[in-house]
N, C-alpha and C positions, 0 to 999 in steps of 0.2 A: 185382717184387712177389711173384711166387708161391715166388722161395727166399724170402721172409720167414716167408712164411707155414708152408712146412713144418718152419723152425726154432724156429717159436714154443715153448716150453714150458709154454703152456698149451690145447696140443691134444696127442693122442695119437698119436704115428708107427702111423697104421695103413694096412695096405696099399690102394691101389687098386684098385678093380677093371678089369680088362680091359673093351674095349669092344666090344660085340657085331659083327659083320660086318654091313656094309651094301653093297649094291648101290650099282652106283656111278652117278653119276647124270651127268646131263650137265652139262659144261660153261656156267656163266650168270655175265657178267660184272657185274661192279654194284660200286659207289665206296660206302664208307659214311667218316665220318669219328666220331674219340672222340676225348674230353679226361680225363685222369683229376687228381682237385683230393684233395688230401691232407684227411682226414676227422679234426676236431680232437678227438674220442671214440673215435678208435681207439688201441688198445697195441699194435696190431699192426706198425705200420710203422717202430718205432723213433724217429720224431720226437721229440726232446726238448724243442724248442722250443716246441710247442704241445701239452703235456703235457692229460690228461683233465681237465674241471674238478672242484671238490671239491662236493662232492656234499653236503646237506644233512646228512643223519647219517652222516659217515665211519666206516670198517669200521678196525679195528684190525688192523693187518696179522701176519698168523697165524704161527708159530711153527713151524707141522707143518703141511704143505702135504695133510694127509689126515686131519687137525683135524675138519674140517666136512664132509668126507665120512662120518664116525666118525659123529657126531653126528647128521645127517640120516638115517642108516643106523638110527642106535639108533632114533630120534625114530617112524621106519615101525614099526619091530620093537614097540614100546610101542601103537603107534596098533591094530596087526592083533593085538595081546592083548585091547587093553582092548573093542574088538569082540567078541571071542572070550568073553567073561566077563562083559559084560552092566554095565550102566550102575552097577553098584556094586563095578568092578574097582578095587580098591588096588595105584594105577599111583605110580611116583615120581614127587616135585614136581620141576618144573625151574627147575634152576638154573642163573643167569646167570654163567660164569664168563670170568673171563681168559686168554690164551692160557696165560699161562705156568699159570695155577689149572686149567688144560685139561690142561697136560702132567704137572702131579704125578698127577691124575686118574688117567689113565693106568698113569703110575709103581707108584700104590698099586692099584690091580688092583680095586676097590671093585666093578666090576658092578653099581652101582646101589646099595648096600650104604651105610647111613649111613655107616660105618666099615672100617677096610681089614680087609685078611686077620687082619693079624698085632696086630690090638685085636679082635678079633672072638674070635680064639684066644686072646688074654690072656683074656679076661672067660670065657669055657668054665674053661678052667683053673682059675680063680679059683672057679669058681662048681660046680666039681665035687668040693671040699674039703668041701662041705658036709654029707655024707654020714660025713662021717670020724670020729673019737671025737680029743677034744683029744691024746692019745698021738702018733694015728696024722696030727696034722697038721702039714706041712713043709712052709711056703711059701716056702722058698730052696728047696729042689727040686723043689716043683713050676713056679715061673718060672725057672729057671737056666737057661733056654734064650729068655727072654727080654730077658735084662741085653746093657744098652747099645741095646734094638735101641725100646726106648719113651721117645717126649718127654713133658715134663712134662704136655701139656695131654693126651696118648693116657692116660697114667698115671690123672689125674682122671678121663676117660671111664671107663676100670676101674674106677675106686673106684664111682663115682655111679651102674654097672651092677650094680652087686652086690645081693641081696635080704637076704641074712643076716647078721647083727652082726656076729658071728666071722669069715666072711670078709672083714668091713671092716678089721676091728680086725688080721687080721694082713696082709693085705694093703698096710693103711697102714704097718705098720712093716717091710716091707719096702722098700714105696716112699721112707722115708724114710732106708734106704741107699744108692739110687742117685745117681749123679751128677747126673743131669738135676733131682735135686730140689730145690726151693727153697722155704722157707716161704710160707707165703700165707694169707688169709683164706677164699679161692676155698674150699681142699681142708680145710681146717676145719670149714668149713658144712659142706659134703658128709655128715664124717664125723659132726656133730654133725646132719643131720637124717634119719641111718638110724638111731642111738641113740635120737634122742629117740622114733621112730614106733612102735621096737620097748617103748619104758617104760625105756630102760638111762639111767635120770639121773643118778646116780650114776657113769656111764663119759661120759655127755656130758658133769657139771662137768668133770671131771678134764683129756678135753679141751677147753674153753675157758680153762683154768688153762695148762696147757699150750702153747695159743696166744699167751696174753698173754706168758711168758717166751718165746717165740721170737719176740718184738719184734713182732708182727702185729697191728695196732689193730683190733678188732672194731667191722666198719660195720653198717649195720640193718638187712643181711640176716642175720647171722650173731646179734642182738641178736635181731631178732625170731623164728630161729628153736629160741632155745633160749628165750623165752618164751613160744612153742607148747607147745612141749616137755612146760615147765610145768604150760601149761593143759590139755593132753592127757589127764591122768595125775593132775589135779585137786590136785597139790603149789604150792595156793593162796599161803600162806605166801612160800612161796621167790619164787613167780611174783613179789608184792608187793613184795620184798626185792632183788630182781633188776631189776624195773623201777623203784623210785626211785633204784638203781643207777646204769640208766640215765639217767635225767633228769639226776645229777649230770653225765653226760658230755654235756648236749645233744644226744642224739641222736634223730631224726627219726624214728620209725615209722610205717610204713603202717596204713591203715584195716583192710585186712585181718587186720592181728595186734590191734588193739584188739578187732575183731570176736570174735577166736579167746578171748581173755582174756574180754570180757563174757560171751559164749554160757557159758564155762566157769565164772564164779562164779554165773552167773541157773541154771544146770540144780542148783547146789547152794544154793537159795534164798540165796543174798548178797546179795541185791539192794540192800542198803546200799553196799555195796562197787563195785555197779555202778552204781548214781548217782555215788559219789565219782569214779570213773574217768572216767565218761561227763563229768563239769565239768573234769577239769585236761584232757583229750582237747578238748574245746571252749577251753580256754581258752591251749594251745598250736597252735588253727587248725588241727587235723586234719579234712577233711570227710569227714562220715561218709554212707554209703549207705543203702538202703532195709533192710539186715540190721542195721546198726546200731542206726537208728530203732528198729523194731520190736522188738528187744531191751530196751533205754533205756522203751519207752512201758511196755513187759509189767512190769519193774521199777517204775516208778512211779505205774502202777496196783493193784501187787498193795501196795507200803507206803502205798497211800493219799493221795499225792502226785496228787491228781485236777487241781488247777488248770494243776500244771508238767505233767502227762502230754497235757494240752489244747493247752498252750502248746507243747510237742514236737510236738505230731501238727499245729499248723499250721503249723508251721516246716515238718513235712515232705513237704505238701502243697504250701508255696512254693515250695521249692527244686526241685519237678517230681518227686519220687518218690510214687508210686502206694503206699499202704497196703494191706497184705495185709486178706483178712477175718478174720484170727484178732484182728488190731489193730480193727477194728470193735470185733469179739466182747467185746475187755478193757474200753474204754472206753464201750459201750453197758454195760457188766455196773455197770461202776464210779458211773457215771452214775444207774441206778437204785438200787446201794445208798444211795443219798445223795440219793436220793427226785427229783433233777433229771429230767424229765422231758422238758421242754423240752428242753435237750440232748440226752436220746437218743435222741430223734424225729428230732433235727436230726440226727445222725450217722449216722442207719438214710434218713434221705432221702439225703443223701451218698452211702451207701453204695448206692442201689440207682441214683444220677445217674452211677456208674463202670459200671453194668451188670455187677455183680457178685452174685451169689446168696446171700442168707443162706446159711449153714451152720445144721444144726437146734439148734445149740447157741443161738446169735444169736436165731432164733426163740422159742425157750425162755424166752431172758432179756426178748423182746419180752412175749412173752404172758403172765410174770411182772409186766410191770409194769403192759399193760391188767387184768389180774387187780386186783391193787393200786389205781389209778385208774377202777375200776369203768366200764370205759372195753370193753362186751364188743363193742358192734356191729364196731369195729376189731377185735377178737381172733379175731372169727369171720370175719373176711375176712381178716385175716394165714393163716387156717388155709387157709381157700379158695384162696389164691394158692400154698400151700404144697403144696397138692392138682395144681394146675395145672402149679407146677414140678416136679413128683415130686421133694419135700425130704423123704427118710423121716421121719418123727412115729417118735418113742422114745416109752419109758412115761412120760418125764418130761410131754412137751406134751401125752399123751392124757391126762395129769392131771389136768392145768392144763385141759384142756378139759374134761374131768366139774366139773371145780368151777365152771367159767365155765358150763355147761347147768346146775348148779344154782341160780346164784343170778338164772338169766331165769327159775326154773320149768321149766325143758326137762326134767324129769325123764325122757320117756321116752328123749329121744336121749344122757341122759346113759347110760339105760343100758342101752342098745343098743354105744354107744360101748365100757363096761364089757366088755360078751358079746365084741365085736370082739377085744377085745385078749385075752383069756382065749382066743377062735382061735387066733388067732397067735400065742401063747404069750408075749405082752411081759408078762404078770402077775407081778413077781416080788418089787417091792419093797413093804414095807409101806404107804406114802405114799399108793399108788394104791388098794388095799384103804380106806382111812379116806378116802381122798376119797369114794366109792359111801358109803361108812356116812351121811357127814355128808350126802350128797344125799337119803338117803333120812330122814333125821332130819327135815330142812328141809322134806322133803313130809308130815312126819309119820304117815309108815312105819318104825313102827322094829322090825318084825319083821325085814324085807328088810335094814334094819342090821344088826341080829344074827344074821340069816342070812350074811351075806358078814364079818363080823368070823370068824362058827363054820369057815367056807372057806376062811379064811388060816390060823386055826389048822391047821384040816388036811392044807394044805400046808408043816405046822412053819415058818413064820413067826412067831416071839415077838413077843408083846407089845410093844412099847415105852414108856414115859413118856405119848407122846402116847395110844397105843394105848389103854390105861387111863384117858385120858381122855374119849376119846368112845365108851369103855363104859359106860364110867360116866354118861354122857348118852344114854345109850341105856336104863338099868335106870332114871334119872328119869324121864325122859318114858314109858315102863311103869307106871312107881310101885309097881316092884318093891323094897320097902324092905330087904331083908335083902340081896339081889341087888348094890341099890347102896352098901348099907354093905362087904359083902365089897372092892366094884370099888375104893373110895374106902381100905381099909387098904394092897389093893396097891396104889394108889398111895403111899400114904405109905411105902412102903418103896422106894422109887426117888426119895427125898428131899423136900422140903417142899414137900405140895399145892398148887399156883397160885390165886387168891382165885378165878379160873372156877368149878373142882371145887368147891371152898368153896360157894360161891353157889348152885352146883348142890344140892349135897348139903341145905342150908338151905333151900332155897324147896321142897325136898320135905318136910322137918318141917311146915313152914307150909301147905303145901297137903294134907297127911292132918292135923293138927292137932294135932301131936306139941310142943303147945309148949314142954313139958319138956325134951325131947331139943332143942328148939332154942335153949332157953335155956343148957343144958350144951355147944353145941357151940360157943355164940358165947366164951364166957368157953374153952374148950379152943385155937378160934382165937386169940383172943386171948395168951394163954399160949406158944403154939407159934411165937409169932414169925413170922403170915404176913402178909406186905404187899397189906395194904386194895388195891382199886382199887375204883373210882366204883358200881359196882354193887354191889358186897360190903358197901360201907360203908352204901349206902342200902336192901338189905336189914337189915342189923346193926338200925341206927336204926329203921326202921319196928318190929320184933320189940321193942325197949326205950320205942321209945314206945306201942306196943299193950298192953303189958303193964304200962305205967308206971314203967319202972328210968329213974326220970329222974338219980337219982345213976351210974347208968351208962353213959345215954346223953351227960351232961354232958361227963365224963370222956376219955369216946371221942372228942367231940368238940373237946376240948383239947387232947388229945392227936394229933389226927390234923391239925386244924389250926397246930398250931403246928410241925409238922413239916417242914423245908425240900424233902422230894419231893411233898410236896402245894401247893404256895406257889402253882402255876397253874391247881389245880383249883378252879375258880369252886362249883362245887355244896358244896364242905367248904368253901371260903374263907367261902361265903354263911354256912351256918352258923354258925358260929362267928363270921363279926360281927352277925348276928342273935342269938346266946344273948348277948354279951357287952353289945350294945344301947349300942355304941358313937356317939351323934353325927354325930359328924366323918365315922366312916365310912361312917353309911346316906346321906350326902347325894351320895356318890360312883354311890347308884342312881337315877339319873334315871329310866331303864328298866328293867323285870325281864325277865328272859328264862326260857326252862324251868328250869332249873336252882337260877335263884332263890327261883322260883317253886314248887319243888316242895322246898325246903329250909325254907321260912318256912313252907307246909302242914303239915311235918312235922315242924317246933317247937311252932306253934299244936297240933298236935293232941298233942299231948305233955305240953302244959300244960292241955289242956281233958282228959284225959286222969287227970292227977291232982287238978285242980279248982285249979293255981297261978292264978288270977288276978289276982292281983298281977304274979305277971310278964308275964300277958297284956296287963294294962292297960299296962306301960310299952311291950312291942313297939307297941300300936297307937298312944298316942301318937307314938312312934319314926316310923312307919306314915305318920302324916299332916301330917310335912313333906318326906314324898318326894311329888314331882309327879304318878306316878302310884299312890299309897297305895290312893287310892278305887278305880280300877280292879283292883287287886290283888287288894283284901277282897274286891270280887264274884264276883271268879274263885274265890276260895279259898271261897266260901259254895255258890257255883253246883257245884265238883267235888265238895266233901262232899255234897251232894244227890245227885250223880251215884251216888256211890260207898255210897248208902246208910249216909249217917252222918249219920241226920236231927238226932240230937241235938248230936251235936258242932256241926255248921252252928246251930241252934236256940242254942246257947250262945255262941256266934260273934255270931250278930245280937243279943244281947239286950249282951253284952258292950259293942256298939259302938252301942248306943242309951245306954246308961249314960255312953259317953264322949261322948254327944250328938252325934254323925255323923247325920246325915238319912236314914232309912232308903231313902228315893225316890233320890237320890243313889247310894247302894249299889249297889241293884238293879235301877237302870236297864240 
C-alpha cells in the first residue's frame, strides 16, 4: 500500500521529515490484530474493478492538469482587489468555459481583456489614423503587420471598435482584401450603423447597394438599421420609400425601430403619418410598448382624434402598461377642449389611483376647466393639495386663481395673490395683468384697473387685442367718453371690434344720453359688418324701439332672424315669430321663458311707442291662444310699472280691455 501511494500522481514527491529521537522505552508485549478492506472511493489503490462511482454533476476531465489551479489562483487574485476597491470595483464577469475554450484562453494571452493582444492592437492602430489629413492616410501600412494574423469575426470586432467614419470606410476596404474575408450581412450592419449615426446617408445607401450585389440578403437588423438611419437625420421621405420597400419583402421589424420612425415623424409634427404607420404596425401584429403608446396617444390627441386616442389609452392600460403623466396631461387637455368633463375627472381620478403627481401643467388644465364649469370650491382645493405636494404654481394657475377669487368676490386674496407673484417676479405675461384689471372692474374699482393696466405699460408690455378691451371697459364704467372713444378706435385698428366692445361703447351713449351718437353708431355697426350676439342685438332693438325706427328695427330683425348663425337663439328666433304673428308658430309657445318674454316686451313697446295698434291688436289676439297668454300680459304690465313706463303699461291695459280680456283676470 504505501508504494502505491508514493507513486500516485496526484500527490507531490515531497520530502519526509526525519523523526525526532526518543528514548527508548521498555519492552511491553501486546497481540493487536487488523483487517485492511479495499475502499470503493479511492483512486488510490489502482483497483479497476470497483472504479469511484459517478457523481451527480460529473467534472469534465481537464485538458491541463494546472487549468484549475490557473483559475482558483486568478479567482483569489480578483476576490483581494475587488476588497481592495470597495463595493463598486469593476471586476470581470465569469465565464463558464471549456477545457479546450480554457486552453485557447491561455493561448491568446487576454489577462482578463475581452479581446487578445493582437485585436486590441488592430483596433489602436486603426483608431490612431484618425488624427491624419486624407493625404497622409495608409491603411495597407498601417496594418501590414497585421495580414493573415486576423479571423474574420476579430476583423468585425475592428471594424464595430472604431468611432470615426473614415476609419470605418478604410478599414473596411482593407478588410475586404484579406483572405479570411467573406461577405456577410453581419459586417454590413456594422458599417451601415457607424454611417448612419455619424448623418453619412448618402455613404450608408451606397453601402446597402453594395451588399445587395454581393449576394447578401438584408435581415431586419440591417433593414431596421438603415431606417434609424433615416429617422435620425429626419430624411422622412426616403424613411417612407424604404420602408414600403420593405414590406414588399415581408420583412419583420422590431418595436423598437417603429418606435425610432414614430418619435421621428411626431418631433416634426406628422402626426398624420404617425397614425398611418401606427395602423399597418397593428395590423401586421407588431406589439408595441409603453413608448409606443405614448407616442400614438400624443398624435392623436393633438389631430383631434379624441375617441381613438381614449380607445388607445385603454388598450394600454389592458395590456399592463402604466401611462406616463405627460399622457394624462394630452388626454385631460383634449378632453376639456371638447367641453367633456366627465371624462377628465375620470382620467385625473385614474391618474391620481397610480399615485402619480399631477405635473403643474395637468393642474393648469384642471383648474382651466373648474374655471369653465364654475365649479371654484374644487379649484381651490386642487390648489390646496397642490400647496401640500409642493407642485410649483407658474403665472399661468396664479391666473387662473385671481380669476377664480374674483368671481367668489375674494377680491382681497385675489389681490394679495397679485402682490405675491409681482415678489417673486412670476409677473411677466400680459394674461395675468387683465386678469387683476377685470377683478377689479367686477368689484367696481376701476381706478386700481387702470392703475395695474398703467404698471404693465411701464414694464413695456403692449397692449394686445384683448388688452384694449378691457380698457376700454375700464374708461365705460368711468364714463370717461373721449377716454373710451380713443380706447374703442385702437381697437379697431387691430381688426373688427367684437359685438362686447360694441355693446360696451353703446350702453355708454345710452347711459349719458347721447342718443344721436347712438343712433350713428348703430347704423356704423351695422355697416362694418359686425356679428350681432344676443346682448348687442337687445341693446340695438331697445335704442330703435325707444326712439321709434320701427322700419329699422323691423329690418334688423329680418335680418338677423333669418340668418342660419342665429337659428338657435331663442330671444331673435322669438322675435321674429312674434313681428311676423305667424299662427302655427305661437302655438309652439305653450311656455314663455326669459327670453321670450323680454322680446314680446320689446315689440309691444315698439308698437305702443309709435301708436301701431293695429299691430298690437293682432300680437294680443296672437296672445290669447297660447295657454299662458293671460300670465304673460300681467307680467309684461306689471314690468312696465316696474320700469316707470306708466304710460306705455296704461296703453297696454286699455288696449286689452278693447280686446275684451277681464281686467281681474289680468292682474290677478
Amino acid at each position: 500500500m504505501d508504494s502505491v501511494f508514493l507513486k500516485s500522481t496526484f500527490l507531490n514527491a515531497l520530502p519526509l521529515r526525519k523523526p525526532h529521537p526518543k528514548a527508548p522505552k521498555a519492552d511491553r508485549k501486546f497481540c493487536m490484530e487488523c483487517s485492511v478492506h479495499l475502499d470503493p472511493w479511492s483512486l488510490s489503490d489502482g483497483n479497476d474493478s470497483k472504479p469511484k462511482p459517478k457523481s451527480k454533476h460529473p467534472k469534465n476531465p481537464l485538458s491541463d492538469d494546472n487549468a484549475r489551479r490557473i483559475i482558483k489562483a486568478k479567482a483569489r487574485y480578483l476576490s483581494a482587489l475587488r476588497k481592495n476597491q470597495g463595493p463598486h470595483a469593476m471586476t470581470p464577469k465569469w465565464i463558464k468555459r471549456t477545457p479546450e475554450q480554457m486552453v485557447q484562453y491561455l493561448k491568446d494571452d487576454r489577462n482578463g481583456h475581452l479581446y487578445g493582444k493582437h485585436v486590441v492592437a488592430a483596433i489602436k492602430a486603426v483608431r490612431a489614423m484618425a488624427g491624419k489629413r486624407e493625404e497622409e492616410r495608409d491603411v495597407r501600412m498601417v496594418m501590414s503587420g497585421f495580414v493573415g494574423k486576423l479571423s474574420f469575426k476579430e476583423m468585425c470586432v475592428v471594424l464595430k471598435e472604431q468611432k470615426g467614419w473614415r476609419e470605418v470606410r478604410d478599414f473596411f476596404a482593407w478588410m475586404k482584401l484579406q483572405f479570411s474575408y467573406r461577405p456577410s450581412v453581419i459586417v454590413y450592419t456594422i458599417v451601415l450603423r457607424i454611417y448612419g449615426h455619424v448623418g453619412k446617408i448618402k455613404l450608408a445607401e451606397q453601402i446597402f447597394l453594395e451588399m445587395l450585389e454581393a449576394g447578401c440578403e438584408p435581415d431586419e437588423v440591417a433593414c431596421g438599421t438603415m431606417l434609424c438611419s433615416y429617422a435620425r437625420w429626419g430624411h422622412h421621405k426616403a424613411m417612407l420609400s424604404f420602408y414600403a420597400a420593405i414590406q414588399e419583402r415581408r420583412i419583420m421589424l422590431s418595436a423598437s425601430v417603429y418606435n425610432f420612425m414614430l418619435s421621428s415623424l411626431q418631433k416634426k409634427s406628422f402626426h398624420g403619418q404617425v397614425i398611418e404607420l401606427w395602423g399597418h404596425m397593428s395590423d401586421i401584429g407588431v406589439t408595441p410598448n409603453s413608448f409606443t403608446y405614448t407616442v400614438v396617444i400624443s398624435s392623436l390627441a393633438k389631430q383631434d382624434f379624441h375617441l381613438e386616442a381614449l380607445k388607445t389609452f385603454n388598450e394600454m392600460r389592458n395590456t399592463g402598461h402604466i401611462p406616463e403623466e405627460v399622457t394624462y396631461n394630452l388626454l385631460i387637455n383634449a378632453s376639456i377642449k371638447r367641453c367633456n368633463w366627465d371624462e377628465a375627472l375620470k382620467l385625473y381620478d385614474d391618474l391620481r389611483s397610480l399615485g402619480i403627481y399631477p405635473s403643474n401643467f395637468t393642474c393648469a388644465s384642471l383648474l382651466t376647466m373648474f374655471y369653465k364649469t364654475e365649479d371654484y370650491s374644487r379649484a381651490l382645493s386642487l390648489f390646496t393639495e397642490m400647496q401640500t405636494k409642493k407642485i410649483a404654481a407658474d403665472e399661468v394657475i396664479c391666473g387662473l386663481l385671481i380669476r377664480i377669487y374674483g368671481k367668489l368676490n375674494m377680491y382681497d386674496d385675489a389681490e394679495r395673490t397679485f402682490e405675491e407673484m409681482e415678489e417673486v417676479g412670476l409677473l411677466s405675461d400680459e394674461k395675468t395683468y387683465l386678469a387683476m384689471a377685470q377683478v377689479h372692474l367686477s368689484s367696481g374699482n376701476f381706478t386700481k384697473a387702470l392703475d395695474v393696466i398703467e404698471l404693465m405699460k411701464d414694464r413695456n408690455i403692449w397692449l394686445s387685442r384683448f388688452g384694449y378691451i378691457v380698457l376700454l371697459q375700464c374708461y365705460v364704467m368711468k364714463e370717461d367718453l373721449d377716454a373710451a372713444e380713443a380706447a374703442y378706435q385702437a381697437l379697431s385698428k387691430t381688426g373688427h371690434p367684437d359685438a362686447g366692445s360694441c355693446n360696451d361703447i353703446l350702453t355708454l351713449y345710452i347711459k349719458l344720453n347721447l342718443t344721436r351718437k347712438a343712433k350713428d353708431f348703430i347704423f356704423q355697426i351695422k355697416d362694418g359688418g359686425i356679428n350681432f350676439d344676443e346682448e348687442l342685438f337687445e341693446t340695438v332693438i331697445k335704442v330703435l324701439c325707444t326712439e321709434g325706427m320701427i322700419r329699422d328695427a323691423e329690418d334688423l330683425i329680418q335680418e338677423m332672424g333669418t340668418n342660419e348663425c342665429y337659428k338657435d337663439n331663442r330671444f331673435i328666433q322669438a322675435l321674429f315669430k312674434f313681428m311676423h304673428g305667424d299662427s302655427k308658430q305661437w302655438e309652439t309657445f305653450l311656455f314663455f321663458n326669459q327670453h321670450e318674454t323680454m322680446a314680446l316686451e320689446l315689440l309691444l313697446s315698439l308698437y305702443l311707442q309709435v301708436g301701431n295698434f293695429t299691430r298690437m291688436e293682432e300680437i294680443l289676439q296672437l296672445l290669447l291662444k297660447c295657454s299662458s297668454g293671460f300670465s304673460l300680459l300681467s307680467q309684461l304690465i306689471s314690468r312696465l310699472i316696474r320700469k316707470g313706463k306708466r304710460d306705455e303699461a296704461f296703453a297696454l291695459f286699455t288696449q286689452m280691455q278693447e280686446e275684451r280680456i277681464k281686467p281681474g283676470v289680468v292682474c290677478s
